[in-house]
C-alpha positions as CSV (number, residue, x, y, z in Angstrom):
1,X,45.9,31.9,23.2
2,X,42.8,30.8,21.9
3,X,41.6,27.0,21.1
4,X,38.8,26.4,18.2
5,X,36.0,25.1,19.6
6,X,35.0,21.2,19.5
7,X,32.9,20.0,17.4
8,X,31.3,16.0,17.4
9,X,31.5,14.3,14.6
10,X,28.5,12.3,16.0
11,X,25.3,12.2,14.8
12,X,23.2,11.9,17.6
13,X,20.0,12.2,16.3
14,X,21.0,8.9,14.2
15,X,22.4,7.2,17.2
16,X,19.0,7.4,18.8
17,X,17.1,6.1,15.1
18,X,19.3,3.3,15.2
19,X,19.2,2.7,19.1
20,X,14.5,2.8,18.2
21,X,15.3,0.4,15.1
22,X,17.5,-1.9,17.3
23,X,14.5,-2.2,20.2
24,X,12.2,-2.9,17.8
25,X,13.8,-5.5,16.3
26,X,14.5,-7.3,19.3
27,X,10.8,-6.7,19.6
28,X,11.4,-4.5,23.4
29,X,9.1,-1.7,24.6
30,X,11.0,0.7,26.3
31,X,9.8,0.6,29.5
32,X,11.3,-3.3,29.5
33,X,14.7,-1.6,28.5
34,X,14.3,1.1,30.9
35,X,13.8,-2.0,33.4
36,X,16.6,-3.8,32.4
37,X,19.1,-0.8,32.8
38,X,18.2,0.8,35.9
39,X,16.6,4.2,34.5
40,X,13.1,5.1,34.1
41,X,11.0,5.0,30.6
42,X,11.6,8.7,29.9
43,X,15.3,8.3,30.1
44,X,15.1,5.7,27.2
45,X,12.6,7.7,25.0
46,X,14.8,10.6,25.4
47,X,18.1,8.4,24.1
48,X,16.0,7.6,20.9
49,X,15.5,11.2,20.5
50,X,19.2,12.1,20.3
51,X,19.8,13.2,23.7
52,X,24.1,12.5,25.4
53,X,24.5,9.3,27.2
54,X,26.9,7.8,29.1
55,X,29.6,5.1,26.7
56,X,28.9,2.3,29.8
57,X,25.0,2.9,29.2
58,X,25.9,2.7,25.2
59,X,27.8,-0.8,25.9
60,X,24.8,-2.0,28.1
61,X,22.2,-1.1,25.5
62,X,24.3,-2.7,22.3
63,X,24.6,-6.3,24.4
64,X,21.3,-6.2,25.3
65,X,19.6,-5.5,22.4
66,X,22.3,-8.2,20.9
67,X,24.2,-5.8,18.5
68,X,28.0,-3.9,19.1
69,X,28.5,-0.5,19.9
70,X,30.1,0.2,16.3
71,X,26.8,-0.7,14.8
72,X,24.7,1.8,17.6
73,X,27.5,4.3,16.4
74,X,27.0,3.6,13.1
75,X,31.2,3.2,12.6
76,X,31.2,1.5,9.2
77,X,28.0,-0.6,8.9
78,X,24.8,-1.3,11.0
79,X,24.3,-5.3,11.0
80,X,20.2,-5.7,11.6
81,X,19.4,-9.4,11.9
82,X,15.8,-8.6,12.2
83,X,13.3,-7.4,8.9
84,X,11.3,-5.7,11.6
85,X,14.2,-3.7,12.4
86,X,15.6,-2.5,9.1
87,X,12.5,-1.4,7.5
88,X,12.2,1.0,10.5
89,X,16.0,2.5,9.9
90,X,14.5,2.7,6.5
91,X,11.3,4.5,7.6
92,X,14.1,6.7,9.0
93,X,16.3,7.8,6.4
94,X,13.5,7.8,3.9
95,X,12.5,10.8,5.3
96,X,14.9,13.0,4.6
97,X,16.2,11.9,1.1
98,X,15.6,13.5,-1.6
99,X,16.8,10.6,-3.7
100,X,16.5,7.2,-3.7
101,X,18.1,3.9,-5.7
102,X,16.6,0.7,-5.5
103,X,16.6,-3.0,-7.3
104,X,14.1,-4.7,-4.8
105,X,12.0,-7.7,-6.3
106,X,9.9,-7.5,-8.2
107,X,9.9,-3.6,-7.8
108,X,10.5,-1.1,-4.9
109,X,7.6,-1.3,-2.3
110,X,7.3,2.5,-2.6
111,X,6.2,2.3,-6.1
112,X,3.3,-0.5,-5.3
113,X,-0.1,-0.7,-5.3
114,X,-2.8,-0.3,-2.2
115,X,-3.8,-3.5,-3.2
116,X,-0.6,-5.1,-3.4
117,X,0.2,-3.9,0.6
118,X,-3.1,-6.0,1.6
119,X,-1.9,-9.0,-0.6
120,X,1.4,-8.7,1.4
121,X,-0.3,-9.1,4.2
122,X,-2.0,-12.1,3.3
123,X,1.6,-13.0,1.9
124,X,3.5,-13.0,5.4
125,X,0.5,-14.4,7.3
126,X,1.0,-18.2,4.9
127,X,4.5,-17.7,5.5
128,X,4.9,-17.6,8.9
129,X,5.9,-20.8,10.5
130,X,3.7,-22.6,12.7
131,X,4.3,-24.4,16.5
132,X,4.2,-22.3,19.7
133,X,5.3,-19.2,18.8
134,X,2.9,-18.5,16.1
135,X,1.4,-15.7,17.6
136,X,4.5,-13.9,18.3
137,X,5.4,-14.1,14.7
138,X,2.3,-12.8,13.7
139,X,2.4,-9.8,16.2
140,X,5.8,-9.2,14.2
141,X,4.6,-9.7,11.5
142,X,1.7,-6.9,12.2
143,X,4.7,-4.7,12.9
144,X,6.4,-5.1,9.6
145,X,2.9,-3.9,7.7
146,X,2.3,-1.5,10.1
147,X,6.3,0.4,8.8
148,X,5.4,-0.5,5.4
149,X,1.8,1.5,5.0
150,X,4.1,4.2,7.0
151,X,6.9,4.0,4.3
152,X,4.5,4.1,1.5
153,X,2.6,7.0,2.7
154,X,6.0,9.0,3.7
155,X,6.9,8.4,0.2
156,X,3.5,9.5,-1.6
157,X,3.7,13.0,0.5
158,X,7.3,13.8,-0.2
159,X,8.3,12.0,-3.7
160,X,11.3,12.4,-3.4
161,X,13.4,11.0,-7.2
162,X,13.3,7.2,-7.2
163,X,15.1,5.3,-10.0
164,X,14.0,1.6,-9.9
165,X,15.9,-1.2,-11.3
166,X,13.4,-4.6,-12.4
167,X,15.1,-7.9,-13.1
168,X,12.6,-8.7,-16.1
169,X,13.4,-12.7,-15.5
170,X,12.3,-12.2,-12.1
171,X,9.2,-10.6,-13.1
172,X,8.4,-13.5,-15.2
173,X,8.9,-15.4,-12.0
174,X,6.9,-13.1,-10.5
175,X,3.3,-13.5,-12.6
176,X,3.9,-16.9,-12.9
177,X,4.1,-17.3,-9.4
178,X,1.6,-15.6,-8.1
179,X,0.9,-13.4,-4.8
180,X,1.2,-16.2,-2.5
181,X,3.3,-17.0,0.6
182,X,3.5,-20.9,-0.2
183,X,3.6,-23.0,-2.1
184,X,0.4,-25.6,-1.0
185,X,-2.3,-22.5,-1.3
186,X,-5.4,-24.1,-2.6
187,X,-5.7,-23.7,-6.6
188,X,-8.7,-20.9,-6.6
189,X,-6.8,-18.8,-4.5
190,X,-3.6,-19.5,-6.7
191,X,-5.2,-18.4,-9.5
192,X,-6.8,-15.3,-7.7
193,X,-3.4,-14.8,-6.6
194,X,-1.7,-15.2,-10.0
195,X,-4.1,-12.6,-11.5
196,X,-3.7,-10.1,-8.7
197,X,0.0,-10.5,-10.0
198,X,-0.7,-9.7,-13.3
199,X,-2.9,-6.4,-12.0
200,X,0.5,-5.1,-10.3
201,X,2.5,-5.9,-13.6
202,X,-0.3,-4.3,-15.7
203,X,0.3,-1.1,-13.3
204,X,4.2,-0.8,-13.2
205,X,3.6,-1.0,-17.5
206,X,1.2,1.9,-16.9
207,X,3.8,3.7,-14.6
208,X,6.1,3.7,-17.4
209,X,3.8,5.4,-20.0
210,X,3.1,7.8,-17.7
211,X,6.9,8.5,-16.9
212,X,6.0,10.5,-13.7
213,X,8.7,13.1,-12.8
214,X,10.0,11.6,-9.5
215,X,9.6,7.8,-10.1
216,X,11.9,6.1,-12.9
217,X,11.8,2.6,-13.6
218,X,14.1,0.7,-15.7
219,X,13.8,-2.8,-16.9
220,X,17.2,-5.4,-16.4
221,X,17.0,-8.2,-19.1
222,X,20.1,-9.4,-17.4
223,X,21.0,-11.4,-14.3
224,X,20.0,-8.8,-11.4
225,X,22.3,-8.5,-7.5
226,X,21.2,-11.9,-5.8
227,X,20.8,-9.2,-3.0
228,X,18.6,-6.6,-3.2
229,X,19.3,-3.2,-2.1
230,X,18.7,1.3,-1.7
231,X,21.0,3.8,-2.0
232,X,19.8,7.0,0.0
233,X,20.7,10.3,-0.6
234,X,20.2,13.2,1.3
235,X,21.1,16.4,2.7
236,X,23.2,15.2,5.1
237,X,23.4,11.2,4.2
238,X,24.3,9.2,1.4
239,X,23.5,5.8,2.4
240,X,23.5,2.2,1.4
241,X,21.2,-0.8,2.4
242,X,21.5,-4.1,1.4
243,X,18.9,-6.6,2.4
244,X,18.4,-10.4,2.1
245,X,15.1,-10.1,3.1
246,X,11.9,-10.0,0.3
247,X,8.4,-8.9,0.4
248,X,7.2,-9.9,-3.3
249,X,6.3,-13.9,-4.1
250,X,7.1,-16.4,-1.1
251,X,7.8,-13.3,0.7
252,X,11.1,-13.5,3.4
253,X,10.9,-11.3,6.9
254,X,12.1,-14.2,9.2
255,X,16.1,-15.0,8.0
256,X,18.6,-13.2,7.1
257,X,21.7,-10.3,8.4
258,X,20.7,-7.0,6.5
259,X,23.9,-3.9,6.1
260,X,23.7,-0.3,6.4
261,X,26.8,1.3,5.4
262,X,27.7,5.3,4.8
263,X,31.3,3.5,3.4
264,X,32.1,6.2,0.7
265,X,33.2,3.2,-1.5
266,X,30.2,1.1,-1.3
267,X,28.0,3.7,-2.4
268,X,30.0,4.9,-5.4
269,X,30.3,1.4,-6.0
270,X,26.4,0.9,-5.9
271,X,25.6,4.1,-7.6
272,X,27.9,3.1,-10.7
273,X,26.3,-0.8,-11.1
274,X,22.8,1.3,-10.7
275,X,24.3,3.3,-13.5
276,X,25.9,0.9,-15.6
277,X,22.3,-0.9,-15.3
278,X,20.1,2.0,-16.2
279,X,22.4,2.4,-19.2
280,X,21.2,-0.8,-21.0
281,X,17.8,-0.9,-19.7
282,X,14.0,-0.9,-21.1
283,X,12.4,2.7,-20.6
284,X,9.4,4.4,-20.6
285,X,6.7,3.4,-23.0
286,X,9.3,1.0,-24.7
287,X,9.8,-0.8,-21.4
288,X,6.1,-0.7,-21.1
289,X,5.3,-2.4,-23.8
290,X,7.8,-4.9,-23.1
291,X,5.8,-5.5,-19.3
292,X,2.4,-6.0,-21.9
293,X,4.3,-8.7,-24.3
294,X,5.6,-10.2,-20.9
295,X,1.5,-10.9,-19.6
296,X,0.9,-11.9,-23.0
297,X,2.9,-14.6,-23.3
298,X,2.6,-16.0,-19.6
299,X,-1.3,-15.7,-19.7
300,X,-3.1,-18.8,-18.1
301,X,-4.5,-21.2,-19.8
């Protein structure tokens, strides 16, 4: 008599992305986590590359990097209460998709300028809060940029197919706003700020004449998802992220509980409002000319 062989459903090379993503997050080198469960620093590097361990070591490593073991499993969703966290498992699964849909404000951070990455930096350095630990924020904040220029430049190499959603009532928000991180900036730098917007909205309208063949961007003149979010789909994943945290005006990477979710029915469900949303929206050198009428009519005095 003969058995078929066993095969895991676990994807072990994702249980050690998520188990990186989850350290980072709770801002932990490995050697402190090696420290704090009895094994040395190799032992911990080789469980973020994939390699079997123990479930009581799994249990150990969720509590103390304050997440459940469903989430390290990925069973379901992946809760990630930290920015710096998330955009690593996206750093992750951006990698190997071949397709990607997004509705971030005011547009995906894949599809953004050099210049707008250094004004994001400027961004989350006025945001941070102030008192004693100010520098650790800002170290975090460092870390955060740091995945972002990696994101970016992962995405320029590959290209993989990104259709991007833009709420155009957000955009107005956007350029009126300004590149800033609050509110009490001093005018001149406002109204450096405010231009610098303008230059990234003057850009998009230029992507969308171009219509190059892996980006797509769509205009919404509707009310857009309060929370912004990225389908990913690849070989073997088809993903969804939704995150409450934002990186365009008055950027947010401090508060906020972010999802990841292979849930069959969320996707479809995502995928469809993407769709339903494409359906109606501004395209192409029509949706460009409605980005020009839009710094027309908000130019400064």
């Amino acid at each position: 008599m003969t058995t078929d062989p066993f095969t895991s459903h676990i994807d072990y090379a994702a249980l050690g992305d998520r188990l990186r993503a989850y350290r980072m997050g709770a801002g932990l080198q490995a050697d402190e986590v090696a420290q704090q469960l009895g094994v040395s620093r190799a032992v911990v590097y080789r469980m973020e590359k994939g390699e079997i361990v123990k479930i009581d070591t799994l249990e150990r490593l969720a509590h103390l990097l304050g997440t459940s073991l469903a989430s390290l499993l990925g069973v379901e969703a992946e809760y990630y209460a930290s920015a710096l966290a998330l955009f690593e498992r996206m750093r992750q699964l951006e990698q190997t998709s071949d397709r990607i849909l997004a509705h971030f404000e005011p547009i995906s951070l894949l599809l953004m300028s050099e210049h707008y990455l250094e004004h994001l930096g400027l961004m989350l350095a006025e945001a941070l809060p102030q008192g004693a630990d100010a520098p650790l924020h800002a170290r975090q904040a460092q870390q955060i940029m740091n995945i972002l220029r990696e994101r970016r430049l992962n995405f320029e190499r590959r290209k993989p197919h990104i259709v991007s959603l833009i709420g155009l009532r957000e955009l107005e928000r956007f350029v009126q706003t300004g590149l800033i991180g609050r509110m009490d900036v001093a005018p001149d730098v406002r109204r450096a700020r405010v231009q610098a917007a303008r230059q990234e909205v003057q850009r998009i309208a230029e992507l969308m004449d171009s219509e190059p063949w892996y980006a797509q961007v769509g205009l919404v003149d509707d009310a857009m998802p309060s929370a912004t979010y990225q389908v990913l789909i690849g070989a073997q994943h088809r993903v969804l992220m939704h995150s409450p945290f934002r990186l365009g005006e008055l950027p947010n990477v401090r508060n906020g509980i972010a999802m990841v979710t292979a849930s069959q029915e969320a996707v479809a469900l995502h995928e469809r409002m993407t769709t339903n949303l494409w359906a109606t929206a501004s395209k192409g050198p029509a949706g460009a000319q409605r980005l020009r009428a839009l710094l027309e009519r908000t130019a400064p005095d």
